[in-house]
C-alpha positions in Angstrom: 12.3 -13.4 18.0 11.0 -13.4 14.6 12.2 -15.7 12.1 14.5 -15.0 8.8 11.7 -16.5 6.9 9.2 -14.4 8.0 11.2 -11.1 8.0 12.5 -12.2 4.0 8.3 -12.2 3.5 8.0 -8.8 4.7 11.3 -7.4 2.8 10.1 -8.7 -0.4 6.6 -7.2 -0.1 8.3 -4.1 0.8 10.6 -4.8 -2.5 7.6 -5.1 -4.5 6.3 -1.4 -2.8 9.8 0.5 -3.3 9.8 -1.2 -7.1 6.5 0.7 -7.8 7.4 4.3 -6.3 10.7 3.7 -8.5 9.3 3.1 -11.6 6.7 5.3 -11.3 9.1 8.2 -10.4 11.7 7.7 -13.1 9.0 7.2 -15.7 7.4 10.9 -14.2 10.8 12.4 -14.1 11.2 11.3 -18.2 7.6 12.5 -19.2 8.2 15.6 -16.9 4.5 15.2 -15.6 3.3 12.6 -13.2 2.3 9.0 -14.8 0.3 6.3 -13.7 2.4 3.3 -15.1 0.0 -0.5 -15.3 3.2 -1.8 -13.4 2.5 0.5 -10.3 -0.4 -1.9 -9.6 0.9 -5.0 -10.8 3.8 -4.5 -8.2 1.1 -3.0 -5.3 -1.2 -6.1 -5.6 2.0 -8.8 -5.3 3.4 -6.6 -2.5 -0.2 -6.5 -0.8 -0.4 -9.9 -1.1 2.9 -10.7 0.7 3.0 -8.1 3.4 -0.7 -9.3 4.5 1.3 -12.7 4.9 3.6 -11.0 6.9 0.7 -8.7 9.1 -0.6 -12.4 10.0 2.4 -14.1 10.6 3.5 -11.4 13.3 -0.1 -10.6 14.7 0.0 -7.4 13.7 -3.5 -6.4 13.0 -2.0 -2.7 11.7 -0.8 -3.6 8.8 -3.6 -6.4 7.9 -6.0 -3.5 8.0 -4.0 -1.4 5.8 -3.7 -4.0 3.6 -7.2 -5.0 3.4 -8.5 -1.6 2.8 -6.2 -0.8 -0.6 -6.5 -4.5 -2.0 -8.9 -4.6 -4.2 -8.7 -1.0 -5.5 -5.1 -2.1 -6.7 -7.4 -5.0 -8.8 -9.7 -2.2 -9.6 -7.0 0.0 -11.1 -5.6 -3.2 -12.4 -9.1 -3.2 -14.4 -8.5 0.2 -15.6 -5.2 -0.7 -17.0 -6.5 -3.5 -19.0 -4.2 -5.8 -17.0 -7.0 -7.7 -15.3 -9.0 -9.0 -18.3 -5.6 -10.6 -19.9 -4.9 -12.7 -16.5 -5.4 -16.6 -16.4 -9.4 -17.5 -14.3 -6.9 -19.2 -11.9 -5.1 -16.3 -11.3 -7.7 -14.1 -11.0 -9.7 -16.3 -8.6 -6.3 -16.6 -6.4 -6.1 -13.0 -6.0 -9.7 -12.3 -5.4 -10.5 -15.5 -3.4 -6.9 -15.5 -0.9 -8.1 -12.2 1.3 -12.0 -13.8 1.8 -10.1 -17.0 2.7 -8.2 -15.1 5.4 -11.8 -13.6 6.2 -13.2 -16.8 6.2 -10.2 -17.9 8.7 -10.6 -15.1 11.3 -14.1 -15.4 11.6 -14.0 -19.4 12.6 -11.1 -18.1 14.6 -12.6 -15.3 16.5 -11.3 -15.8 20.0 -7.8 -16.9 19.5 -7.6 -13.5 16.8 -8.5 -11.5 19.0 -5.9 -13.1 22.0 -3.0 -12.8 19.2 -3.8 -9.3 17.9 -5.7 -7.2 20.7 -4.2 -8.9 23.6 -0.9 -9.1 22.5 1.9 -8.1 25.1 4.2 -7.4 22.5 1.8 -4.3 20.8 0.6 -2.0 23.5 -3.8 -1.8 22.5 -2.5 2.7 22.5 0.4 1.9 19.8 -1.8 -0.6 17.5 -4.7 2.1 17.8 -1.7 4.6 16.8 -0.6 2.0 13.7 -3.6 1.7 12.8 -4.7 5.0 12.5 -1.1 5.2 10.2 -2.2 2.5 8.2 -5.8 3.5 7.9 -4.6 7.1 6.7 -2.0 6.0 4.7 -4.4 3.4 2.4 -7.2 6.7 2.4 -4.4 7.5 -0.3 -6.2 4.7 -2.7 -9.7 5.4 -1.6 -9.1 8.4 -2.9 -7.4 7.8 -6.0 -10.3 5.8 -6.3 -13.0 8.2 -6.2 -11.0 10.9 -8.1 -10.3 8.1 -11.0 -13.5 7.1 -11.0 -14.8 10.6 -11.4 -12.2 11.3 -14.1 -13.1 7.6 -16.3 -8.6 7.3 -16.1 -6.7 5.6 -13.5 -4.5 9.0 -12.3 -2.5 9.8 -9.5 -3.6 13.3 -8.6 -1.7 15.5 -5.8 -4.3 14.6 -3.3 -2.7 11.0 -3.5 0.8 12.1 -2.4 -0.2 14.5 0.2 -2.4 11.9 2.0 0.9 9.5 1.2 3.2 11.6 3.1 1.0 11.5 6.0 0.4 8.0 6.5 3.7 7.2 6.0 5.4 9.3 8.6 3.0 8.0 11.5 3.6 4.3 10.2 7.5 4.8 10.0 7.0 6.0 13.4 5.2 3.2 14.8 7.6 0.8 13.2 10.4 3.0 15.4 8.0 2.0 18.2 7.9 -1.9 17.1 11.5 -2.0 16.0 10.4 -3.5 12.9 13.2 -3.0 9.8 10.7 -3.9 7.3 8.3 -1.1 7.9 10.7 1.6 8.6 12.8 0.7 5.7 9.9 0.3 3.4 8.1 3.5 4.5 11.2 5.3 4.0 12.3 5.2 1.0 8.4 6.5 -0.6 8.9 9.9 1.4 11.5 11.4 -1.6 9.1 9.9 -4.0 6.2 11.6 -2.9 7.6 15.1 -2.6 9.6 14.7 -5.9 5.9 13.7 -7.4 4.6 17.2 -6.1 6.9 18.9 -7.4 6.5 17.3 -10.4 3.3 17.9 -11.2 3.2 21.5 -10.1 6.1 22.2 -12.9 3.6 20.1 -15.5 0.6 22.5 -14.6 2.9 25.6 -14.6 4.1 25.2 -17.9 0.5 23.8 -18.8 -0.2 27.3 -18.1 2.2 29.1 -19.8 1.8 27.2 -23.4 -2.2 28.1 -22.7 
């Protein structure tokens, strides 16, 4: 049985997550085009932060890799933003340094990681393969808005970014079904209107892009 204090971890990072896809969306819906707000990834790297927390403190090596994976492109787009540059050294070296420290941790702690998160009886090795594979897909979203950003010199959120979002998402709520674990199933949840809303969005921007050409 997990404890309130652990599950309060895990539903604030998801707070932090659902926070993001709401002010992005009602900041799209008012610009009728889809936006790429500097508090999207202010919100993703606290929320990142904390639901790593709560990967470790469960054993759950699914949702450590998926956090792992889109952590420091949230920094990168941070970068972008101009949000990066105005944070305190201290700050900065805290979120850079906190992920190599859990690095640093697993590697002096091979065997006993691998007991807790390969071996555990509580995660079937078929369902954390399946989580994984969620999480892994559903943080590609990132990679990708990485490269396309990158490509473009602008932090963006292109359609490519939702479709790969809508994907991820339904295996992981799945697999929290599986785990009966509230925090992912709630969290994932509430991102699926988001991301078809942002679709449609931004198909009714280009279409009227097109008719003013």
């Amino acid at each position: 049985m997990e404890s309130i204090f652990t599950y309060l971890i895990g539903l604030l990072a998801q707070g932090f997550f659902s926070a993001r896809i709401l002010v992005q969306w009602i900041m799209s819906e008012k610009a009728k085009k889809v936006v790429n707000p500097a508090l999207f990834w202010i919100l993703s790297v606290a929320g990142s932060w904390l639901l790593f927390i709560y990967g470790w403190i469960r054993d759950d090596f699914a949702i450590m890799l998926g956090q792992v994976i889109s952590y420091y492109i949230y920094i990168w787009n941070l970068n972008q933003k101009g949000i990066w540059k105005r944070l305190h050294i201290l700050g900065k070296a805290a979120l850079v340094g906190t992920p190599l420290l859990a690095f640093w941790s697993i590697a002096t702690n091979w065997g006993p990681f691998v007991e807790q998160c390969f071996r555990n009886e509580e995660i079937p090795l078929f369902l954390l393969v399946y989580g994984s594979l969620g999480q892994v897909i559903f943080t590609l979203r990132f990679v990708y808005q990485y490269f396309y950003s990158r490509r473009k010199h602008e932090s963006m959120l292109p359609d490519g970014f939702w479709i790969i979002s809508l994907t991820g998402s339904a295996i992981i709520v799945s697999y929290g079904i599986f785990r009966l674990d509230p925090v992912i199933i709630l969290g994932q949840s509430f991102g699926f209107v988001s991301y078809i809303r942002n679709l449609i969005i931004n198909h009714r921007s280009k279409k009227t892009e097109k008719e003013q050409q």
